[in-house]
C-alpha positions as CSV (number, residue, x, y, z in Angstrom):
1,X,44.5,-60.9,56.5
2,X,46.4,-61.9,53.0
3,X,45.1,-60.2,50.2
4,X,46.7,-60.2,47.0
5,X,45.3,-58.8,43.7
6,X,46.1,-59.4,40.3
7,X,45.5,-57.1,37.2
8,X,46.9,-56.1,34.0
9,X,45.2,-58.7,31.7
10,X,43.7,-58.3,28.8
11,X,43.2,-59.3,24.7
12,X,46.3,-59.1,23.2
13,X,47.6,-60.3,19.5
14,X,50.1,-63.1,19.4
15,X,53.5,-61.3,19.5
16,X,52.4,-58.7,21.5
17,X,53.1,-58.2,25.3
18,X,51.0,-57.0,28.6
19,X,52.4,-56.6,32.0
20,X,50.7,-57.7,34.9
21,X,50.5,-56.5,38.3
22,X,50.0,-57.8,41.8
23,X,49.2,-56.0,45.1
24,X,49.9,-57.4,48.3
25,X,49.0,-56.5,51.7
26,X,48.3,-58.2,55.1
27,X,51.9,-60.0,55.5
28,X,55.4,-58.7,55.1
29,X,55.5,-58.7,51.5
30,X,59.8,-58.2,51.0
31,X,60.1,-61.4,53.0
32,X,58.5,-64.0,51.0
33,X,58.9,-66.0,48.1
34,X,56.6,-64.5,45.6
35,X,55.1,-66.8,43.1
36,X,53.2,-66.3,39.9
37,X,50.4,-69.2,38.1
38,X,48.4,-69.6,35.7
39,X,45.6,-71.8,34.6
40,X,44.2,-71.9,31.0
41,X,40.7,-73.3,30.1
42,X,39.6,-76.7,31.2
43,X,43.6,-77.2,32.5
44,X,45.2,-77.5,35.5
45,X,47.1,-75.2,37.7
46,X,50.4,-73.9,36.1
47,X,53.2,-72.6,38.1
48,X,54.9,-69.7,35.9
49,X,57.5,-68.6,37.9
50,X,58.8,-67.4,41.6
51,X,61.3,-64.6,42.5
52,X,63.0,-64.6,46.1
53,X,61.9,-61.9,48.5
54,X,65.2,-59.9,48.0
55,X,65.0,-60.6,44.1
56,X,68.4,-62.3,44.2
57,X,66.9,-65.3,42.2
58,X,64.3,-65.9,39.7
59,X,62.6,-69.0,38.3
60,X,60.5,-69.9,35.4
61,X,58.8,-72.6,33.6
62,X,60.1,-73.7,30.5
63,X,57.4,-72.8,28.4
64,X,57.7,-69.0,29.2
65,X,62.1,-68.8,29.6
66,X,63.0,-66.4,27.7
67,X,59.7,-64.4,26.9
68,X,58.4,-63.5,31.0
69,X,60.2,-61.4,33.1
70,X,59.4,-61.6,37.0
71,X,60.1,-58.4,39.1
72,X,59.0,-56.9,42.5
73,X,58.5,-53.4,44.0
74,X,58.9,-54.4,48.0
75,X,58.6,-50.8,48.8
76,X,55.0,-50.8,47.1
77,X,54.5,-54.5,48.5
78,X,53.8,-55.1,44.1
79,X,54.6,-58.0,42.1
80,X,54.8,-58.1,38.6
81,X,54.7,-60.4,35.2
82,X,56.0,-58.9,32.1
83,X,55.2,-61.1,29.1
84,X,56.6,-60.9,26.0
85,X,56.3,-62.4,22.9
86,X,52.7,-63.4,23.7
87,X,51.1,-67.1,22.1
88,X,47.6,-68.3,22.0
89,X,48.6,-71.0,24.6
90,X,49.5,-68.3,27.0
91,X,46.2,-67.7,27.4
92,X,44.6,-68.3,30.7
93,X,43.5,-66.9,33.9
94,X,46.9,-65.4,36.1
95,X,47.0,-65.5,39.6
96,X,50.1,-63.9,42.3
97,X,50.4,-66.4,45.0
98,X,52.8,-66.4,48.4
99,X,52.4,-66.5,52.2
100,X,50.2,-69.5,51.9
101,X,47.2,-67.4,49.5
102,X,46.7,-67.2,46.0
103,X,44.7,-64.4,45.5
104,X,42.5,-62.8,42.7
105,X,43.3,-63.6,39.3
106,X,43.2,-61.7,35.8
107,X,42.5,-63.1,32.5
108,X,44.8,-63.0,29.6
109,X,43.8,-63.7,25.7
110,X,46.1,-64.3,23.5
111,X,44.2,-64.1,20.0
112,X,44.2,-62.4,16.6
């Protein structure tokens, strides 16, 4: 079955930066459309952003161009998030979603 894991979150001063992680496992991982959301407190679901399964494109919301990066390790079946330039309203729970699942997330606070 799908399983996909989020971690890497944490409390982190505005400005600073984290880099999240996802494991996949239970599909071919280097095949798929990866895809990365978020959802802050009392909010909707976010998209974030989505990278190609050969990494040839990227895509990101407009409120984190510029300050996320979206990579992928399809020999270790990882995704990952790095976030710069943190802000409090980047705070919110971040989930790794593709092949239909969106799996465990991991929190992220942005606060002095």
């Amino acid at each position: 079955d799908v399983q996909l894991q989020a971690s890497g979150g944490g409390l982190v001063q505005p400005g600073g930066s984290l880099r999240l992680s996802c494991a996949a496992s239970g599909f071919r991982f280097g095949t798929h459309t990866m895809s990365w959301v978020r959802q802050a407190p009392g909010k909707d679901i976010e998209w974030v952003s989505d990278i190609s399964g050969s990494s040839d494109w990227t895509n990101y919301a407009d409120s984190v161009k510029g300050r996320f990066t979206v990579s992928r390790d399809n020999a270790k079946n990882t995704l990952f998030l790095q976030m710069n330039s943190l802000k409090p309203e980047d705070t919110a729970v971040y989930y790794c979603s593709g092949s239909g699942t969106r799996g465990q997330g991991t929190l992220v606070t942005v606060s002095s």
